[in-house]
BAKOLDREN-408523 format. One record per residue: x, y, z of N, C-alpha, C, O in turn. Coordinates in Angstrom, 3 decimals. Example, Ala and Ser with C-alpha at 12.3 -4.5 7.8 and 13.67 -1.06 7.14 Angstrom:
<rolos>
13.190;-5.690;7.800;12.300;-4.500;7.800;13.200;-3.300;7.800;14.236;-3.319;8.465
12.850;-2.250;7.080;13.670;-1.060;7.140;12.900;0.030;7.870;13.409;1.138;8.039
</rolos>
This chain:
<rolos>
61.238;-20.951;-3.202;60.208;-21.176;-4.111;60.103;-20.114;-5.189;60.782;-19.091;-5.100
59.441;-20.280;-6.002;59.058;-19.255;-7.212;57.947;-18.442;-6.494;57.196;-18.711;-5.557
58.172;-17.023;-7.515;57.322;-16.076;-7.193;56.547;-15.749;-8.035;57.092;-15.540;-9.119
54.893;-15.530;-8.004;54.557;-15.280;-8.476;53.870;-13.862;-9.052;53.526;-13.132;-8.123
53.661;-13.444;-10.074;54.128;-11.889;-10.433;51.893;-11.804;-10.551;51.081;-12.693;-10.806
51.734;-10.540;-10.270;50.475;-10.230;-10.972;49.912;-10.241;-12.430;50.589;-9.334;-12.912
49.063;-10.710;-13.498;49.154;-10.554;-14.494;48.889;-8.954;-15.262;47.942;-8.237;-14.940
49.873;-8.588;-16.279;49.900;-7.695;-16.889;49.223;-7.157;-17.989;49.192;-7.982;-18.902
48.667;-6.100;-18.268;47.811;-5.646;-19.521;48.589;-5.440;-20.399;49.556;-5.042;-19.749
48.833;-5.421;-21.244;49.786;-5.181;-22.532;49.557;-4.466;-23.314;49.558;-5.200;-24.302
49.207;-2.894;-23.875;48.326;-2.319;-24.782;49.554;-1.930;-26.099;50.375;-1.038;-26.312
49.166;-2.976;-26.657;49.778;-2.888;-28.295;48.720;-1.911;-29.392;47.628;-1.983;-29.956
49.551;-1.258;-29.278;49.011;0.307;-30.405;49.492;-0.239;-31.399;50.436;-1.026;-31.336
48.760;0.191;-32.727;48.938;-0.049;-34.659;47.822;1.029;-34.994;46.867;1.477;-34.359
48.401;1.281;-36.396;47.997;2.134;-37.038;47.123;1.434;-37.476;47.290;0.214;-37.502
45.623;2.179;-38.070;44.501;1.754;-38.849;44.675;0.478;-39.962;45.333;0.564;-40.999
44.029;-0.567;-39.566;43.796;-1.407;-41.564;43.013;-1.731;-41.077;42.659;-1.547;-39.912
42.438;-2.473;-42.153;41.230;-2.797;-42.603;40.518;-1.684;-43.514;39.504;-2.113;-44.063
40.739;-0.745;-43.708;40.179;0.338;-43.886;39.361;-0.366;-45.326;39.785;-1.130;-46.194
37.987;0.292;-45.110;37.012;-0.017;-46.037;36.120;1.241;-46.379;35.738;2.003;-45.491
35.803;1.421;-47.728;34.644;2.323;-47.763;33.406;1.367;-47.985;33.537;0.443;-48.788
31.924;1.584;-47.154;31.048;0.984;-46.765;29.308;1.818;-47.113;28.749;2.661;-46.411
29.018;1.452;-47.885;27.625;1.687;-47.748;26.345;1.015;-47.909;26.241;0.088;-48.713
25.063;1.533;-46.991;23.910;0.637;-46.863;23.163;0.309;-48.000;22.248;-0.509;-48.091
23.616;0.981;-48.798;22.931;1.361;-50.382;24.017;0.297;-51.299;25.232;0.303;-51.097
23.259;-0.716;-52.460;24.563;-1.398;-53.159;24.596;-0.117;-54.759;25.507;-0.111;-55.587
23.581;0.654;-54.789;23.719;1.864;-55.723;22.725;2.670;-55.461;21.817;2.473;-54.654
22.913;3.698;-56.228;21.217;4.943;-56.228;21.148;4.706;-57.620;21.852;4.188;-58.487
19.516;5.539;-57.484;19.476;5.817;-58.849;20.228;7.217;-59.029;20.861;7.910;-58.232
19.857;7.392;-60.628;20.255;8.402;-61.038;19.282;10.073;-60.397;18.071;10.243;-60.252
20.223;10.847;-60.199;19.615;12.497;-59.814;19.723;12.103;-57.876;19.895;13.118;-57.202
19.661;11.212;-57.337;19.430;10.816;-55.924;20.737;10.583;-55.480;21.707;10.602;-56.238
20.810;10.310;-53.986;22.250;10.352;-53.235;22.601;9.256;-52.310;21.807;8.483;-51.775
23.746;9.278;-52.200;24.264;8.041;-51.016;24.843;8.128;-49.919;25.382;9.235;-49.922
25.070;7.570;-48.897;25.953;7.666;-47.834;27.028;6.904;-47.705;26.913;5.720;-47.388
28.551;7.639;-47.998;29.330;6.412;-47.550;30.075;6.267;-46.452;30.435;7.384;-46.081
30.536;5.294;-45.652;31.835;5.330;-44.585;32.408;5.099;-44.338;32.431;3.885;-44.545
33.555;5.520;-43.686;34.780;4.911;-43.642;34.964;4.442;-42.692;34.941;5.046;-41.619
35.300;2.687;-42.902;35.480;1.687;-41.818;36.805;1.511;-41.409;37.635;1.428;-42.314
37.265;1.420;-40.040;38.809;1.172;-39.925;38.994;0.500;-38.818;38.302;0.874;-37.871
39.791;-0.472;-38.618;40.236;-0.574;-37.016;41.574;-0.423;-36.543;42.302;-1.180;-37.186
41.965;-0.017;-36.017;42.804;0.722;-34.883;43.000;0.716;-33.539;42.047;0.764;-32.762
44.514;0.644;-33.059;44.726;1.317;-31.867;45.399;2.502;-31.485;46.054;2.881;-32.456
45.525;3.172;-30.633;43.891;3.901;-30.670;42.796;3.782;-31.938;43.313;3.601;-33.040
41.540;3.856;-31.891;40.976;3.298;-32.945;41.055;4.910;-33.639;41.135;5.906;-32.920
41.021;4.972;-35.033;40.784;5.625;-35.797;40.221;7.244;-35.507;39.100;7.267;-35.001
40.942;8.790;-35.797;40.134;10.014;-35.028;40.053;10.954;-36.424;39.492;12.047;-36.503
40.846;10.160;-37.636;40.710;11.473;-38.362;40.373;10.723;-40.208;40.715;9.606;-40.596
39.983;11.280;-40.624;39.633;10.526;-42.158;39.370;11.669;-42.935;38.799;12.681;-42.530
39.903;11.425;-44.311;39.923;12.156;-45.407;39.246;11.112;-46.494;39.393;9.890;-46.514
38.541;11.845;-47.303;37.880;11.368;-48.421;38.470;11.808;-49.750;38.782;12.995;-49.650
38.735;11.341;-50.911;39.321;11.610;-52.263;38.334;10.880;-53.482;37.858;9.757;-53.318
38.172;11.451;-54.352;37.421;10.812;-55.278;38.687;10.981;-56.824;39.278;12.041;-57.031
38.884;9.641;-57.783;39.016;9.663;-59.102;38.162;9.428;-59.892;37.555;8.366;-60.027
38.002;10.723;-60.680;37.548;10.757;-62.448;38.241;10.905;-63.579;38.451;12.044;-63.996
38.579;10.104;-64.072;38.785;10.152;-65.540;40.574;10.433;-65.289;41.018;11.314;-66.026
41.253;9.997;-64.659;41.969;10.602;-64.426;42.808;12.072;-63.436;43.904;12.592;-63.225
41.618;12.160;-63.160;41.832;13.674;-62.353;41.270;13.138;-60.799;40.359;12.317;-60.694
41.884;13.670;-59.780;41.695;14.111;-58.536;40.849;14.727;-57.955;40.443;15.596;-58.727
40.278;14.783;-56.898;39.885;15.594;-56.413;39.665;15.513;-55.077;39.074;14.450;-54.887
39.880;16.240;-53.781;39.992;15.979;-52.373;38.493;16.117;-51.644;37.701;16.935;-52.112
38.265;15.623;-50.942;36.555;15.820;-50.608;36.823;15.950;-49.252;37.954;16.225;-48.853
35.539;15.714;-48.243;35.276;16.135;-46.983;36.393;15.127;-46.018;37.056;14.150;-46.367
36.293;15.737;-44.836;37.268;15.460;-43.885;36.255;15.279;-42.448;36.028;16.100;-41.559
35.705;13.708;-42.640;34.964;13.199;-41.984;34.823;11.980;-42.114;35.012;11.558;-43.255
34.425;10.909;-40.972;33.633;9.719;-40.867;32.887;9.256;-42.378;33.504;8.674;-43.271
31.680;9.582;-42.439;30.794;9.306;-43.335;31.018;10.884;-44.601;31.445;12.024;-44.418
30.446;10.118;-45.897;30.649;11.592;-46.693;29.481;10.914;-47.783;29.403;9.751;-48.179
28.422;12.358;-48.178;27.666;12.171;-48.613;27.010;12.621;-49.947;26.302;13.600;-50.181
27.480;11.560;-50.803;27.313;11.778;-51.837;25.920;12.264;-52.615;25.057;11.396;-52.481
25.625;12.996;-53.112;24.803;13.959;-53.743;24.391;13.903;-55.026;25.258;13.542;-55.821
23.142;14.195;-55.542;23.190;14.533;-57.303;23.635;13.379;-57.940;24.169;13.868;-58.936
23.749;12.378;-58.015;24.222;11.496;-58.753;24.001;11.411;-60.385;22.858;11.376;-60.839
25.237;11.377;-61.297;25.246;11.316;-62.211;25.316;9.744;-62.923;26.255;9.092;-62.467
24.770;9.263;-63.610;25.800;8.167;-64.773;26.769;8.504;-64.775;27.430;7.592;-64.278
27.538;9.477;-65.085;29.174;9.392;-65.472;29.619;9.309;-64.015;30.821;9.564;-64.082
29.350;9.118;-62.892;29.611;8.817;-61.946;30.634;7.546;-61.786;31.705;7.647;-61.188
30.197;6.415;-62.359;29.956;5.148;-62.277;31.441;5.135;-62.739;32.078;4.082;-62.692
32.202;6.711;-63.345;33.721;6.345;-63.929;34.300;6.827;-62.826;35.432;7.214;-63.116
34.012;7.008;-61.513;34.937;7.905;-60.254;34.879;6.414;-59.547;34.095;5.499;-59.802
35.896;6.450;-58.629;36.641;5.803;-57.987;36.509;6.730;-56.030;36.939;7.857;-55.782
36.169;6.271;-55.536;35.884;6.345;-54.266;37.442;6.157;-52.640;37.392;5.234;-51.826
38.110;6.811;-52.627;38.573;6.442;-51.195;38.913;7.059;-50.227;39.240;8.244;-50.295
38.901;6.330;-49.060;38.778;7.148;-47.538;39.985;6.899;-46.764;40.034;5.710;-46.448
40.997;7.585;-46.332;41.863;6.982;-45.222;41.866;7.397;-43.962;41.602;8.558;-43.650
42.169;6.475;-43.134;42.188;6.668;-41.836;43.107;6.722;-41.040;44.146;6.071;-41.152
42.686;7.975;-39.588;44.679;7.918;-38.986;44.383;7.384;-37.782;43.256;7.245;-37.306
45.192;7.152;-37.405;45.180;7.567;-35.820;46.743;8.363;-35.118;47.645;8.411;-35.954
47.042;8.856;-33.958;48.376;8.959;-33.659;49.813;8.130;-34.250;50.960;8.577;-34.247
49.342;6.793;-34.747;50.135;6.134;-35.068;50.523;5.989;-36.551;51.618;5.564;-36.920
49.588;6.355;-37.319;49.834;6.164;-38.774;48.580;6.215;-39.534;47.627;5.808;-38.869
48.248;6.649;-40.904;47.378;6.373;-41.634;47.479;5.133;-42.629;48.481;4.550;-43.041
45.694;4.840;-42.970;46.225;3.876;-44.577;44.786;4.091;-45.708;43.664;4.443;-45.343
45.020;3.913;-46.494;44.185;4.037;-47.646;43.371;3.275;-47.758;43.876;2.167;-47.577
41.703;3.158;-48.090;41.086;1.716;-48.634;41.315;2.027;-50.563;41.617;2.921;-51.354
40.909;0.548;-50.510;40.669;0.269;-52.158;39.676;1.216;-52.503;38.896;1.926;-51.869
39.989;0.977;-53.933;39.078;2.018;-54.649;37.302;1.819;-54.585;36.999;0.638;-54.756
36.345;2.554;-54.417;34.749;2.128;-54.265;34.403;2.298;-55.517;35.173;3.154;-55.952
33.929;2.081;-56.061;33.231;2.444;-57.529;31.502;2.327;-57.634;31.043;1.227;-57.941
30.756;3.234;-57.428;29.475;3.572;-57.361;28.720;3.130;-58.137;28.949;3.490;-59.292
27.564;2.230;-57.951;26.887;2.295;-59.104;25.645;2.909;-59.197;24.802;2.956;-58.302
25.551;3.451;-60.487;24.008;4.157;-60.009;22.992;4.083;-61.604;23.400;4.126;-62.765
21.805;3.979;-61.163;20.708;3.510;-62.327;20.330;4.318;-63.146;20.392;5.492;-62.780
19.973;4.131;-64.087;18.716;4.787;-64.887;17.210;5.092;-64.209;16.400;4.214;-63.912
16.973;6.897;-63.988;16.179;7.056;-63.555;14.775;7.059;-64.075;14.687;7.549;-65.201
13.664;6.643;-63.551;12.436;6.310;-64.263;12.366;7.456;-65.465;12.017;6.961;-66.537
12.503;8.213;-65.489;12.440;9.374;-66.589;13.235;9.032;-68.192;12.902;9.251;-69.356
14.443;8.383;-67.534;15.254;8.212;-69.235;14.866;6.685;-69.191;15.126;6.357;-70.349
14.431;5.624;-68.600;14.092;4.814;-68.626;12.796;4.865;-69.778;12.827;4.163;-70.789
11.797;5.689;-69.502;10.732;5.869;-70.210;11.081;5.967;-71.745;10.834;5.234;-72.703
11.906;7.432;-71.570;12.424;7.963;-72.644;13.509;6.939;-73.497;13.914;7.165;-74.637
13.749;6.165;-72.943;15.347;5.146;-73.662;13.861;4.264;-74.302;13.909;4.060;-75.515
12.712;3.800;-73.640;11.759;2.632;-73.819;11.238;3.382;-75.190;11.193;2.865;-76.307
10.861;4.710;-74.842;10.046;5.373;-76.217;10.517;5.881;-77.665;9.827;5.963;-78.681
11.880;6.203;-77.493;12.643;7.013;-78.344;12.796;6.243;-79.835;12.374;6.693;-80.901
13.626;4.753;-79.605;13.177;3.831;-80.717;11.385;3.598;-81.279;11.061;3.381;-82.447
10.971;3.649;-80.768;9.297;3.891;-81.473;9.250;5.008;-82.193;8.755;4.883;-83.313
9.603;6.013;-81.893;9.423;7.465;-82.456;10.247;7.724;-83.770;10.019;8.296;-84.836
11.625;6.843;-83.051;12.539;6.880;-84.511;11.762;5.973;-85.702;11.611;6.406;-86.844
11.406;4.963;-85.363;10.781;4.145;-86.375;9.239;4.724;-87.277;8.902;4.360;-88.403
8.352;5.903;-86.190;7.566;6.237;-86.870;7.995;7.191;-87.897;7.363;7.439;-88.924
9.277;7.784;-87.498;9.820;8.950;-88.300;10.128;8.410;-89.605;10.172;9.148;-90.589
10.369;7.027;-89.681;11.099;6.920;-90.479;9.949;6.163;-91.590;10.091;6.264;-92.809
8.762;5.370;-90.926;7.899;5.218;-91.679;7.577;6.382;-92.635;7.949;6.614;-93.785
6.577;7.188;-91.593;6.524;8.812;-92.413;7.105;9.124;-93.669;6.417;9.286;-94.677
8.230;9.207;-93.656;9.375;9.921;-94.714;9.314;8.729;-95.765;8.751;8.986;-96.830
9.893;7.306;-95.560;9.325;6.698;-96.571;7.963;6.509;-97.237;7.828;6.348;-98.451
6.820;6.544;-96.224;5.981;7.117;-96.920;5.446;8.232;-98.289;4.955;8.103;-99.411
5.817;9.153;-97.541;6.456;10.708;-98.568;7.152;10.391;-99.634;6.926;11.012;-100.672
8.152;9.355;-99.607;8.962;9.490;-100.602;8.508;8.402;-101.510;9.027;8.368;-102.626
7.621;7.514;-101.199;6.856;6.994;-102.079;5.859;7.596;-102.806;5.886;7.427;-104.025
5.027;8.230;-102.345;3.706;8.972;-103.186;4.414;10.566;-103.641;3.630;11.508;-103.752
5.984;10.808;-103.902;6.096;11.945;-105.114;6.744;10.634;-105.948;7.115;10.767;-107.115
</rolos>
């Protein structure tokens, strides 16, 4: 007769994909901060991650962690490019680029709302003036 064998576990190891940068926030405002993280799956799942940000062309290497937390937020922000990779024993991989968005804070909001009024009184004024010489 046939024999029958016990069934076997099979543990198929791969390097990280999926890799995503992820945050709870879809932007900040401006001067305020964010949290982002780096999502991956893996076997072994995922133990080490590096963060990199592009501006304008230029580089720059950031923290060497899970989550990384972005700070101070600028407008010119909104031109950096965001990514995280992930390793495990087996290999690393890169996510796509994140691109941040972040608002106008109530302050230049005011100021963007008021500034055209002010220009226009300025400019009344002066024509004024330059009517009565």
């Amino acid at each position: 007769g046939e024999k029958e064998f016990p069934a076997q576990r099979i543990d198929v190891q791969y390097a990280p994909t999926d890799v995503r940068v992820v945050s709870e926030e879809d932007g900040a405002v401006e001067g305020e901060g964010m949290t982002l993280r780096c999502q991956a799956t893996g076997n072994p799942p995922p133990r080490e991650y590096r963060w990199r940000r592009e501006c304008s062309g230029k580089e720059e290497a950031l923290e060497e962690r899970e989550s990384l937390q972005v700070t101070s937020l600028r407008l010119a922000d909104q031109q950096c490019d965001y990514y995280c990779s992930a390793a495990n024993r087996i290999g690393r991989q890169e996510s796509v680029a994140k691109r941040l968005r972040v608002m106008w804070s109530e302050q230049r909001k005011i100021i963007a709302g008021v500034t055209p009024i002010l220009v226009l009184l300025i400019l009344i004024i002066l024509l004024a003036f330059y009517i009565r010489q």
